[in-house]
LUMLO-847107 format. One record per residue: residue number from 1; residue in three letters; chain; z, x, y of N, C-alpha, C, O in turn. Coordinates in steps of 0.05 Angstrom, whole numbers, plus 5000, padded with zeros to 4 digits. Example, Ala and Ser with C-alpha at 12.3 -4.5 7.8 and 13.67 -1.06 7.14 Angstrom:
! residues 2
{1,Ala,A,{5156,5264,4886},{5156,5246,4910},{5156,5264,4934},{5169,5285,4934}}
{2,Ser,A,{5142,5257,4955},{5143,5273,4979},{5157,5258,5001},{5161,5268,5023}}
! end
This chain:
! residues 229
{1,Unk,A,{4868,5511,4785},{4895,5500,4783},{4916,5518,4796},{4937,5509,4804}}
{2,Unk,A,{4910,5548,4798},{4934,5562,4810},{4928,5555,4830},{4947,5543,4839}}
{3,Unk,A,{4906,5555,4848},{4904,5554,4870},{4922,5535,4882},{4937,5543,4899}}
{4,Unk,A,{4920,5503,4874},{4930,5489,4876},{4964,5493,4872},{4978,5480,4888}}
{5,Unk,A,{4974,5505,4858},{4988,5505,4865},{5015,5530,4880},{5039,5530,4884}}
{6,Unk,A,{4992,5548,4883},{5006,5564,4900},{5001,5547,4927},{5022,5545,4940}}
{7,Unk,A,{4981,5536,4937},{4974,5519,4958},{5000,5504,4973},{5009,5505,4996}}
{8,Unk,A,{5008,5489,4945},{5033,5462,4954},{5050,5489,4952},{5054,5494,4928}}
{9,Unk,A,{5065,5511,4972},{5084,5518,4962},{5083,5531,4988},{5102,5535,5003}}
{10,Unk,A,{5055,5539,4993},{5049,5547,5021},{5041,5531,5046},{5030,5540,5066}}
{11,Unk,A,{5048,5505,5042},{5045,5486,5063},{5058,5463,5061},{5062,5451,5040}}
{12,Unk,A,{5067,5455,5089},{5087,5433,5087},{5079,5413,5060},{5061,5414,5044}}
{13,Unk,A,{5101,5396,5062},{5130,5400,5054},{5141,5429,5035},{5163,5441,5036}}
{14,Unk,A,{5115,5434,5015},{5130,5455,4992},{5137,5477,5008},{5159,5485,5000}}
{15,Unk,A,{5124,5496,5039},{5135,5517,5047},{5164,5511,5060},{5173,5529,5073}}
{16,Unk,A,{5178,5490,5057},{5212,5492,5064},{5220,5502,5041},{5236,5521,5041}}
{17,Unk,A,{5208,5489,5013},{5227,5499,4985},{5214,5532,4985},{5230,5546,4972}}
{18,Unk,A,{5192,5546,4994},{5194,5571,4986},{5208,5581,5011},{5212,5604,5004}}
{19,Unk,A,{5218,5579,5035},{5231,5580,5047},{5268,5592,5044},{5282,5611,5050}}
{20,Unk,A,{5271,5558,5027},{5303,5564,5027},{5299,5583,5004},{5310,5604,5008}}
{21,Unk,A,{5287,5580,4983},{5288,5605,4966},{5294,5621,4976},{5317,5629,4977}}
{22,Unk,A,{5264,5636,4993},{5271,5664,5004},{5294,5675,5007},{5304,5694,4996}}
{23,Unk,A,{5305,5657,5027},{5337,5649,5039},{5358,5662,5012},{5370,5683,5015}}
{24,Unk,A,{5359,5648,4992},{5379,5648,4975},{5372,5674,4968},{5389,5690,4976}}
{25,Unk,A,{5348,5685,4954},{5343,5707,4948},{5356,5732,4963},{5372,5748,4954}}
{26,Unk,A,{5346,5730,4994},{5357,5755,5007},{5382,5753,5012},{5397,5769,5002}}
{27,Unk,A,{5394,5729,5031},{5422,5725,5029},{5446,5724,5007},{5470,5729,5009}}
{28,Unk,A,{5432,5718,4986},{5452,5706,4962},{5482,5684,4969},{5506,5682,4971}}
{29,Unk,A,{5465,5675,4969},{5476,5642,4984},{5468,5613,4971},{5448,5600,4977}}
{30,Unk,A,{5489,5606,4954},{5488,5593,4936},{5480,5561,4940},{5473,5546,4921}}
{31,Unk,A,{5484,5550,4979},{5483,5533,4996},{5443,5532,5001},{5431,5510,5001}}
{32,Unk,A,{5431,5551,5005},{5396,5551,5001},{5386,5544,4976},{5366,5530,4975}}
{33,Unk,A,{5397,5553,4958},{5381,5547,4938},{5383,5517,4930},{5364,5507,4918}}
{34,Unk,A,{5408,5502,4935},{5414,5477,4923},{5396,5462,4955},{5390,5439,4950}}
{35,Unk,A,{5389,5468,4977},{5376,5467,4996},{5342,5459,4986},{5326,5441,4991}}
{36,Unk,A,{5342,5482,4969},{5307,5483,4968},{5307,5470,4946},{5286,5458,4942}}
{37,Unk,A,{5333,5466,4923},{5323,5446,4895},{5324,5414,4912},{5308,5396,4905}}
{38,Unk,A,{5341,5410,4929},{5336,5379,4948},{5310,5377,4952},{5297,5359,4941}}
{39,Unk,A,{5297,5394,4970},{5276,5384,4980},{5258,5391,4959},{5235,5385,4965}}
{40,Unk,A,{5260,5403,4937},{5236,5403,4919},{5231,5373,4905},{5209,5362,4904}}
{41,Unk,A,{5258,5364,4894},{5265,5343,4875},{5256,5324,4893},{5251,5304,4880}}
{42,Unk,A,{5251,5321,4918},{5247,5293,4939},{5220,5293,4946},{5212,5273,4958}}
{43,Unk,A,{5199,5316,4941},{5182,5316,4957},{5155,5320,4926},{5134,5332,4928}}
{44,Unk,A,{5164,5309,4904},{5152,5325,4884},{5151,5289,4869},{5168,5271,4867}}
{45,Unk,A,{5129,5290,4863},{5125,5257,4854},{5133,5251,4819},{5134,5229,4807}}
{46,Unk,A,{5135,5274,4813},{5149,5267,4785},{5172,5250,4790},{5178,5232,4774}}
{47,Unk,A,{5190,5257,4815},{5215,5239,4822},{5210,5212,4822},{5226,5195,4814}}
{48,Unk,A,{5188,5208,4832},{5187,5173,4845},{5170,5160,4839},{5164,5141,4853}}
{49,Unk,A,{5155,5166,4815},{5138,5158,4796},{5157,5143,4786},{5165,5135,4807}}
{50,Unk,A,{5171,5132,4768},{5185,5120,4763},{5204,5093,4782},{5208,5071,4772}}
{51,Unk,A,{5210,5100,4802},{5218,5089,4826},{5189,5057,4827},{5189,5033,4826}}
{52,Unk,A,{5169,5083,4829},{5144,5065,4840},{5133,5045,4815},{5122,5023,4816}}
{53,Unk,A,{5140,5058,4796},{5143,5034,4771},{5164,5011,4766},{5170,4993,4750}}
{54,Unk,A,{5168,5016,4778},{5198,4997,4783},{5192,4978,4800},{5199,4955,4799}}
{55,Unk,A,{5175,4989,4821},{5187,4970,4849},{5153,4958,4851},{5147,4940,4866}}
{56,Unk,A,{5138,4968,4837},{5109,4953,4841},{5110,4924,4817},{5120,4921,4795}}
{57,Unk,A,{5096,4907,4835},{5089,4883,4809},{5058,4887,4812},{5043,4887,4831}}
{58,Unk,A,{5054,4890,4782},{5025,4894,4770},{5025,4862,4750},{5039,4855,4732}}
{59,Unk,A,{5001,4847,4764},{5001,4823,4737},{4965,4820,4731},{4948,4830,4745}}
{60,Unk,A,{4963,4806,4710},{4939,4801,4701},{4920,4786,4718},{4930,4763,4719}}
{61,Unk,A,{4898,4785,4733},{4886,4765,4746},{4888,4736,4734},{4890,4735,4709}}
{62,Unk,A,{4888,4716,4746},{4884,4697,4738},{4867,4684,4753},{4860,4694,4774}}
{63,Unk,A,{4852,4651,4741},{4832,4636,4746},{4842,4626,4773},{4861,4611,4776}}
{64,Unk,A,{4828,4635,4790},{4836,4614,4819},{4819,4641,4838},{4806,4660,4830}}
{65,Unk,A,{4827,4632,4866},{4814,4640,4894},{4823,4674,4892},{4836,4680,4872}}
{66,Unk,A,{4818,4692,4908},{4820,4725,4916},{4833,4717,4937},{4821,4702,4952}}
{67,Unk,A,{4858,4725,4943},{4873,4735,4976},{4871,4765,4977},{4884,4781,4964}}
{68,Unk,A,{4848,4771,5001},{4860,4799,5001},{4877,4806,5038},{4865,4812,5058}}
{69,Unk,A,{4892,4805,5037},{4910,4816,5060},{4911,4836,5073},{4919,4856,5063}}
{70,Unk,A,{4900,4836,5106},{4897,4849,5115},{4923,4875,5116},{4947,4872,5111}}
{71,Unk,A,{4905,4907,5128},{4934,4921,5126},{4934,4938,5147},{4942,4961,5146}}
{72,Unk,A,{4923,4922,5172},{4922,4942,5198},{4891,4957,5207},{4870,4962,5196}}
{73,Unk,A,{4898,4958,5223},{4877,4977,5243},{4881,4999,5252},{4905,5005,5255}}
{74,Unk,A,{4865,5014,5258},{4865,5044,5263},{4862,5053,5299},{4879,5070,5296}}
{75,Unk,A,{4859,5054,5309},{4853,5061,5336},{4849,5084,5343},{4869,5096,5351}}
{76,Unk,A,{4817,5101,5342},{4798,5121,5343},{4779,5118,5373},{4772,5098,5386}}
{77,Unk,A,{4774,5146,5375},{4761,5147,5399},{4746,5128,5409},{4748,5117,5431}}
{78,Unk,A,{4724,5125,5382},{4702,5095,5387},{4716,5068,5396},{4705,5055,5413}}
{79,Unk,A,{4742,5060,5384},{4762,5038,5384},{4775,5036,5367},{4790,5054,5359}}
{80,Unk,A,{4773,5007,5354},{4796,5002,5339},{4783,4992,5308},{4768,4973,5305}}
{81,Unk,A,{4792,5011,5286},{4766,4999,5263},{4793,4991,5238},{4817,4997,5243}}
{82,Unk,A,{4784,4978,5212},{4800,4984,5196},{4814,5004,5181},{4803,5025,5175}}
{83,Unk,A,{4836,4999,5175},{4857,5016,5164},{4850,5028,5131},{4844,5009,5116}}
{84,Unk,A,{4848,5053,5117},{4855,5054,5097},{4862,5031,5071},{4850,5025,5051}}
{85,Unk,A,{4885,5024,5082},{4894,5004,5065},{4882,4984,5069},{4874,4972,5049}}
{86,Unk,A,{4877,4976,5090},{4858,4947,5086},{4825,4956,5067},{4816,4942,5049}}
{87,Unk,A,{4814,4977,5076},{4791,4982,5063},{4792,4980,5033},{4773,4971,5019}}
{88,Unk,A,{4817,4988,5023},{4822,5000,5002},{4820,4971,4991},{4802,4962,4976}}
{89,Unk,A,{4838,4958,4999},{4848,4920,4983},{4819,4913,4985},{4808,4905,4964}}
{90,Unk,A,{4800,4915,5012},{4778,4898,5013},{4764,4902,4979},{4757,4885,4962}}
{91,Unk,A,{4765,4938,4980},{4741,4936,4953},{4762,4932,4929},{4753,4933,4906}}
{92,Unk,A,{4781,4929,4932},{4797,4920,4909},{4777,4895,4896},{4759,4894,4880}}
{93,Unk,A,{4795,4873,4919},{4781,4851,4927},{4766,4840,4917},{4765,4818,4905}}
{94,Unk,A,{4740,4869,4928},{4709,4860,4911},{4699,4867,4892},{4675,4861,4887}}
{95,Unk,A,{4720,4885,4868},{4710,4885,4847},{4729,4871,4830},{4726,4873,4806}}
{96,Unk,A,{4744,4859,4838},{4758,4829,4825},{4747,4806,4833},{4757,4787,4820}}
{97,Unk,A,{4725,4796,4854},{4709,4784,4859},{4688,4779,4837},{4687,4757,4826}}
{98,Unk,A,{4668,4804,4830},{4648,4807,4820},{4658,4801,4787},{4641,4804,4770}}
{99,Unk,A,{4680,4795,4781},{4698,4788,4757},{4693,4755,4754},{4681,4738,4743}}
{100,Unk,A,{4710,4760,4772},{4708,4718,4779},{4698,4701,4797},{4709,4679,4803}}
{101,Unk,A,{4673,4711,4810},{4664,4699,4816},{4673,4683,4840},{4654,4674,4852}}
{102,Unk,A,{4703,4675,4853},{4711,4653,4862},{4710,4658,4886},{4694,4675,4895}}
{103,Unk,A,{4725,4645,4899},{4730,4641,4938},{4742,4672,4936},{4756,4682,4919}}
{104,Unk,A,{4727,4688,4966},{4750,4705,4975},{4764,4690,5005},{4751,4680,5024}}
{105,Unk,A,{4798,4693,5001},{4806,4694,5035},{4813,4717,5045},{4836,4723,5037}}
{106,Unk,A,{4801,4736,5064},{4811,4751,5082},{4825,4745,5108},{4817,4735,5128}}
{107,Unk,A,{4847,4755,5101},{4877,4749,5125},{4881,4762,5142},{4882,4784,5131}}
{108,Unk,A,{4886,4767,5165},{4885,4778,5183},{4877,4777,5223},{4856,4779,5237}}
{109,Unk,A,{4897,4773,5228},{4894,4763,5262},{4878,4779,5281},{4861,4795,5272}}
{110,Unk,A,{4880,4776,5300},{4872,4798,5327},{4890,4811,5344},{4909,4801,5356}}
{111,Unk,A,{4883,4841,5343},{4896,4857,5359},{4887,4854,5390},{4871,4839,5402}}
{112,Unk,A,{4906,4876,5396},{4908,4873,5428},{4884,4881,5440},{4882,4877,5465}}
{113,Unk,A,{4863,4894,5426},{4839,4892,5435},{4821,4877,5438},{4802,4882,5454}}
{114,Unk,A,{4824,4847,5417},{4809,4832,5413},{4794,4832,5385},{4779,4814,5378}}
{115,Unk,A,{4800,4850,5372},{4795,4857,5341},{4801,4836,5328},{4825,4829,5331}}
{116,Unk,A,{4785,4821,5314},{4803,4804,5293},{4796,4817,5269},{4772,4823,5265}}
{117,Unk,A,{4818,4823,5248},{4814,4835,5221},{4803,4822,5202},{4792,4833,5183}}
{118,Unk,A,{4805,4797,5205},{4796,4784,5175},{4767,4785,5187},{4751,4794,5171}}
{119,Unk,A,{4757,4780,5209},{4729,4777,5221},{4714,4796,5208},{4698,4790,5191}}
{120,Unk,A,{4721,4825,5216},{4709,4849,5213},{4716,4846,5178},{4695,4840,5167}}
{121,Unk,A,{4732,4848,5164},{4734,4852,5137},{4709,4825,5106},{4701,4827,5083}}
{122,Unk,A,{4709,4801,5131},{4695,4780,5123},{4658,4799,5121},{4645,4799,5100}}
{123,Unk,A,{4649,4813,5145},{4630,4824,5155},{4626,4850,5134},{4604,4856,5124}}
{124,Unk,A,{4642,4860,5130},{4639,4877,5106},{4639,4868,5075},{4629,4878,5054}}
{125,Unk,A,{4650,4850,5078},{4645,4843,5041},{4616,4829,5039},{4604,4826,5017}}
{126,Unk,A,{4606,4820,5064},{4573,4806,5069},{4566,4837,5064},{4570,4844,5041}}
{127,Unk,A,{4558,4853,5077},{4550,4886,5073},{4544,4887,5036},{4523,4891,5024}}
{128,Unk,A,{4571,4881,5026},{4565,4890,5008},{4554,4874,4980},{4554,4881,4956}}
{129,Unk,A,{4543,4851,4995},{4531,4834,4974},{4548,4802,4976},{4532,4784,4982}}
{130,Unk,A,{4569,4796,4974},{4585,4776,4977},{4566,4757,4994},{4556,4765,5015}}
{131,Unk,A,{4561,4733,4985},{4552,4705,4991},{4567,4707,5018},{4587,4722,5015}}
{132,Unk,A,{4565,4698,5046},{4576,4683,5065},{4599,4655,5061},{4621,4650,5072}}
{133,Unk,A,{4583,4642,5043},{4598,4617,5039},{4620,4617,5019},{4632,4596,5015}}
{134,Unk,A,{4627,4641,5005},{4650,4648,4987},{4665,4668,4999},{4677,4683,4984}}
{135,Unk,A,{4666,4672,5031},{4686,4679,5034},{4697,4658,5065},{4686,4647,5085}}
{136,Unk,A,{4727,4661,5052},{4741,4643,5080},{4750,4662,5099},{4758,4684,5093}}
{137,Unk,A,{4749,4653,5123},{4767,4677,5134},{4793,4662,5154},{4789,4645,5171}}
{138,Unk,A,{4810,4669,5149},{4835,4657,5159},{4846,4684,5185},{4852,4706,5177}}
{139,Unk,A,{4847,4679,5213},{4845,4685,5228},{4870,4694,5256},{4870,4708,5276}}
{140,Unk,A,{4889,4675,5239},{4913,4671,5253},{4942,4685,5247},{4962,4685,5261}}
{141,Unk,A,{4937,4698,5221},{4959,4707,5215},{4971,4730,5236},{4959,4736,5256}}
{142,Unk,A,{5000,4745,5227},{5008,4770,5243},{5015,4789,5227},{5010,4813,5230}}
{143,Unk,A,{5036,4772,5195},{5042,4778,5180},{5048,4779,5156},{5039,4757,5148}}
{144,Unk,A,{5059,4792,5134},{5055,4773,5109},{5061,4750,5104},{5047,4737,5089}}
{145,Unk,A,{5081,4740,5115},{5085,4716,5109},{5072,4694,5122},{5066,4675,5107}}
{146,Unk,A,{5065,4694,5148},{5046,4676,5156},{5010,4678,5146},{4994,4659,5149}}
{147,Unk,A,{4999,4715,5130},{4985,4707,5105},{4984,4697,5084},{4963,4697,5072}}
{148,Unk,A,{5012,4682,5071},{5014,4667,5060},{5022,4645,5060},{5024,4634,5038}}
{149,Unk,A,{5029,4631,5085},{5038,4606,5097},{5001,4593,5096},{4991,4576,5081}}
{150,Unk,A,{4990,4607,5116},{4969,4600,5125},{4937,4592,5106},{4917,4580,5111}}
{151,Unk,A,{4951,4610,5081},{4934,4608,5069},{4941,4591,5040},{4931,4594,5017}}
{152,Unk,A,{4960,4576,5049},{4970,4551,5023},{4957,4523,5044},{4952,4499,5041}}
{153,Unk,A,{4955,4537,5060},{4938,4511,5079},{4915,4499,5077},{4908,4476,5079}}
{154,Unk,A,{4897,4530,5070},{4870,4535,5064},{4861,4528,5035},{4839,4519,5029}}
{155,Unk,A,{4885,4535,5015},{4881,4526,4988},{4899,4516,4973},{4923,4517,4979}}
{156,Unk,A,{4890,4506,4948},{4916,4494,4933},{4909,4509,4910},{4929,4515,4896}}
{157,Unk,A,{4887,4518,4900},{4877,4533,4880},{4906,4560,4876},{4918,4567,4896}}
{158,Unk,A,{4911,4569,4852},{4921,4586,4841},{4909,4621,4860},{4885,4625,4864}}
{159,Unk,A,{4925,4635,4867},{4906,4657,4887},{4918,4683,4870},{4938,4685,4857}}
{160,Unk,A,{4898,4700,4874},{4907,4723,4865},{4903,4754,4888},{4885,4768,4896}}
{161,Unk,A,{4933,4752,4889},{4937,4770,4919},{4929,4797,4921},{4944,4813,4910}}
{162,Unk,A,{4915,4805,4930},{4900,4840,4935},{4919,4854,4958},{4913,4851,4981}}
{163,Unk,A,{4943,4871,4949},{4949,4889,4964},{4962,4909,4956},{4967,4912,4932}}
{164,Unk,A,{4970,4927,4977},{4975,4961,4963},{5004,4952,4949},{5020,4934,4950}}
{165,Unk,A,{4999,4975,4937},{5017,4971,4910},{5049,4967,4922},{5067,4952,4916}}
{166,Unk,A,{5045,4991,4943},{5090,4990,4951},{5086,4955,4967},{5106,4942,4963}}
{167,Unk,A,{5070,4944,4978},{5070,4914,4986},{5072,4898,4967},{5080,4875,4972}}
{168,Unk,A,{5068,4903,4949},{5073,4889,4913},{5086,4864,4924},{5077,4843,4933}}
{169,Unk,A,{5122,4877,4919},{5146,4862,4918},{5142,4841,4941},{5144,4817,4937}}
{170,Unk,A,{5137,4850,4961},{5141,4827,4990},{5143,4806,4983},{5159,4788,4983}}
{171,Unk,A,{5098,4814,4968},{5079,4792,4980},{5092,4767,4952},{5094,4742,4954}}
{172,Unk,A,{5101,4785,4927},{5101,4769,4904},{5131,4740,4921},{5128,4715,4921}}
{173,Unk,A,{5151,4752,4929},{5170,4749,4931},{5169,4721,4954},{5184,4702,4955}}
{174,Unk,A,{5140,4730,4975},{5135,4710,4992},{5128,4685,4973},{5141,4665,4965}}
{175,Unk,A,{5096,4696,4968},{5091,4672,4943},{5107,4652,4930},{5102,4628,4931}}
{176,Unk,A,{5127,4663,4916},{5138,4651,4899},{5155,4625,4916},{5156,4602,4908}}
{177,Unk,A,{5168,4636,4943},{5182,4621,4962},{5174,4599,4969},{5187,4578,4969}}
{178,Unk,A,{5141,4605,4980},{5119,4575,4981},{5116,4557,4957},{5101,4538,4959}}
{179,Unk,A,{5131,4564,4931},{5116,4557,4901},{5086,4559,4910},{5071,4540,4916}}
{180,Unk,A,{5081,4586,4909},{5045,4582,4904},{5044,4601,4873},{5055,4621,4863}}
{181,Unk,A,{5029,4586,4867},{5021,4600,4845},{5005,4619,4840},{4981,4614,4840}}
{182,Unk,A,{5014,4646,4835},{4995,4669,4848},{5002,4688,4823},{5020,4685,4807}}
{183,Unk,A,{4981,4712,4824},{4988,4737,4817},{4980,4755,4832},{4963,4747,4848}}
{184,Unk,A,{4992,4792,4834},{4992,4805,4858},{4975,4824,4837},{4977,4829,4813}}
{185,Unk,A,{4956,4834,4861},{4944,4855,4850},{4946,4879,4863},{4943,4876,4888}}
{186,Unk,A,{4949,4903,4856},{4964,4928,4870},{4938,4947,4877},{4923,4947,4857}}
{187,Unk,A,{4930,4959,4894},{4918,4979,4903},{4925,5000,4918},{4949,5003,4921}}
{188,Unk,A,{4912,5014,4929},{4923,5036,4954},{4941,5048,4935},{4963,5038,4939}}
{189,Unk,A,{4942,5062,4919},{4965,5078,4908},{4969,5102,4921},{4951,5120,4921}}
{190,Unk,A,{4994,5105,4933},{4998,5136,4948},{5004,5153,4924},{4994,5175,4920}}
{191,Unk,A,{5015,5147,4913},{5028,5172,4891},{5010,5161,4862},{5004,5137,4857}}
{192,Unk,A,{5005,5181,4846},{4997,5179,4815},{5024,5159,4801},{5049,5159,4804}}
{193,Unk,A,{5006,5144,4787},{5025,5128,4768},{5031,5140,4740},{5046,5127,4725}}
{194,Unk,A,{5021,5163,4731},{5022,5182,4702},{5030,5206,4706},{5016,5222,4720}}
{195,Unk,A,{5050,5212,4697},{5054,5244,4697},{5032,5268,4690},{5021,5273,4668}}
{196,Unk,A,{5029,5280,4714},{4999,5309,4713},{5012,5334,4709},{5032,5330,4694}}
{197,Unk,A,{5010,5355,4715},{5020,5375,4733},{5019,5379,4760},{5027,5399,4772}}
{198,Unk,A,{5009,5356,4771},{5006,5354,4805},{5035,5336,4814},{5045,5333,4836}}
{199,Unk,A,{5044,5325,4790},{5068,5314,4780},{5089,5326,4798},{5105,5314,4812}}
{200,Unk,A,{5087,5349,4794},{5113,5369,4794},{5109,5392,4819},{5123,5412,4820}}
{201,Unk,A,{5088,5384,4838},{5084,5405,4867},{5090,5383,4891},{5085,5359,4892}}
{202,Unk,A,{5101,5401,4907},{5106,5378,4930},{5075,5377,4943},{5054,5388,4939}}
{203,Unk,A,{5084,5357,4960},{5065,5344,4968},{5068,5328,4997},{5090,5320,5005}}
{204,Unk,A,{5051,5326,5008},{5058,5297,5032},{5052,5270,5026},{5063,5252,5038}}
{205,Unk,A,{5037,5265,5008},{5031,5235,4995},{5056,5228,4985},{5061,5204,4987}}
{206,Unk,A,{5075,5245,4973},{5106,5243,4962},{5120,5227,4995},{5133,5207,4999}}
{207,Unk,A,{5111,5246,5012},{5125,5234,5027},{5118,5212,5049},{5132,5197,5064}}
{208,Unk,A,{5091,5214,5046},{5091,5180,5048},{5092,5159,5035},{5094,5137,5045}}
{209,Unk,A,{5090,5163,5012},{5106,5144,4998},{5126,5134,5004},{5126,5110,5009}}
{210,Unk,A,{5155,5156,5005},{5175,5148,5014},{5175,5136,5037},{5195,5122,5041}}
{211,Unk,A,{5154,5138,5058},{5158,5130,5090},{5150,5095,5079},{5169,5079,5083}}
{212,Unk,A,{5130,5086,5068},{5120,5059,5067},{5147,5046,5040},{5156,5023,5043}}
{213,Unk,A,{5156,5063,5018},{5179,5048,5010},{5200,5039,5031},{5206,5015,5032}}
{214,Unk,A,{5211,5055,5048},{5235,5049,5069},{5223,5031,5085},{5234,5010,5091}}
{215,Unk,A,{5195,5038,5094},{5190,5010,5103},{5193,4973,5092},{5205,4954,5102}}
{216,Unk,A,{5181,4975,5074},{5179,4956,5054},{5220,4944,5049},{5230,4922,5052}}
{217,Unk,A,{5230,4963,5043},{5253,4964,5041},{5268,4940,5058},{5282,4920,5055}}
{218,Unk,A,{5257,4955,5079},{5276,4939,5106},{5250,4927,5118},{5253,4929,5142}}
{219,Unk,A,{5225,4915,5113},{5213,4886,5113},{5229,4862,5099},{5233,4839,5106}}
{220,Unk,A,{5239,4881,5069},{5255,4852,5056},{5275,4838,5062},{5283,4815,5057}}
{221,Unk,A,{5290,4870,5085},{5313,4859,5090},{5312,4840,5115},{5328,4822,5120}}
{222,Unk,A,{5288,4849,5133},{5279,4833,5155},{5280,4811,5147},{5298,4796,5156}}
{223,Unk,A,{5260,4800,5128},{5252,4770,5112},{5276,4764,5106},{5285,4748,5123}}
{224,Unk,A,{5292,4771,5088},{5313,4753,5074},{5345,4749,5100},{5364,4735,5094}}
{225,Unk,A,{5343,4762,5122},{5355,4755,5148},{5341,4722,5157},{5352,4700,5158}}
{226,Unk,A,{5314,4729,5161},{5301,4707,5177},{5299,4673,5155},{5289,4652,5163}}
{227,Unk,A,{5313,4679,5121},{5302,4659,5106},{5278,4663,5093},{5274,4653,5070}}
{228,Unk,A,{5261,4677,5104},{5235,4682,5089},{5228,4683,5064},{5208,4674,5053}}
{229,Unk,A,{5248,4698,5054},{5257,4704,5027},{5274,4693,5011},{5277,4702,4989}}
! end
């Protein structure tokens, strides 16, 4: 545990806060230290643990179909494979599958390479046991909202939406717009949802967090410009 946390203190983000310290220490400069308590308090997930409780919708599964929503592609030497986050929703996905039994739809279009996501994500849930004929794959989408346009097309059944947790709000917010009857299920968690002592060291997962909240942020504001919302 020291290790750890002399670690976060010696590498980005935490080496700015032992930084301005230093700063305040040798200078005595009252402007560093309120410097290094900023970036400690922003970069330390005890801050936004709360935030992320706030802004995630967590609901109970219910009886009806699995949407899991694609969440990008990666582009690596070999090519172009799935994202993190999509991997992550897939096995969400499939161990809310192996619950209920029901339809999965995997969402997701084709990149500019010719990748289609739901293709490749359909091909992995076969990998891992999943029937062929229980999963749909919807092919056309770009984005959330046309994964959920597209896929009130495909079903009328009640769905229960698989995606990372800061996507919570969007997807719930889309849903509700279609009246589909849905619940969102959260995965991909960048930051801990319980206070640790890992709580309280900076971190870079702190700060991507913050990068996919601001995103999300101004998706909503995108959507609720275009009507979407």
């Amino acid at each position: 545990m020291i290790g750890k946390i002399i670690g976060s203190f010696v590498q980005f983000p935490g080496i700015l806060v032992s930084l301005f310290l230093i700063l305040w220490l040798v200078r005595k400069k009252k402007k560093y230290l309120v410097i290094s308590i900023i970036i400690y308090l922003f970069t330390i997930e005890a801050t936004w643990i709360p935030v992320e409780k706030l802004w995630m919708v967590e609901e109970i599964p219910i009886k009806g179909d699995i949407l899991i929503l694609g969440g990008g592609v990666l582009v690596t030497p070999d090519g172009e494979e799935l994202s993190r986050a999509t991997l992550q929703r897939l096995l969400k996905g499939y161990e809310l599958w192996k619950k209920l039994k029901s339809k999965i739809i995997v969402s997701g279009g084709g990149t500019p390479s010719g990748l289609i996501e739901a293709e490749k994500m359909r091909e992995i849930l076969i990998s891992w046991g999943v029937p062929k004929e229980a999963i749909i794959s919807e092919e056309n989408s770009t984005n959330t909202y046309e994964n959920l346009l597209y896929t009130k097309n495909i079903t009328d059944k009640p769905i229960n939406i698989v995606t990372s947790s800061t996507h919570t709000v969007r997807a719930k917010m889309i849903s509700d717009k279609l009246h589909m009857k849905s619940a969102v299920i959260p995965c991909d968690f960048i930051i801990e949802t319980k206070i640790t002592y890992r709580s309280f060291l900076p971190s870079q997962e702190t700060l991507s967090f913050l990068g996919y909240l601001t995103h999300e942020i101004f998706g909503l504001i995108y959507y609720k410009f275009k009507g979407a919302l």
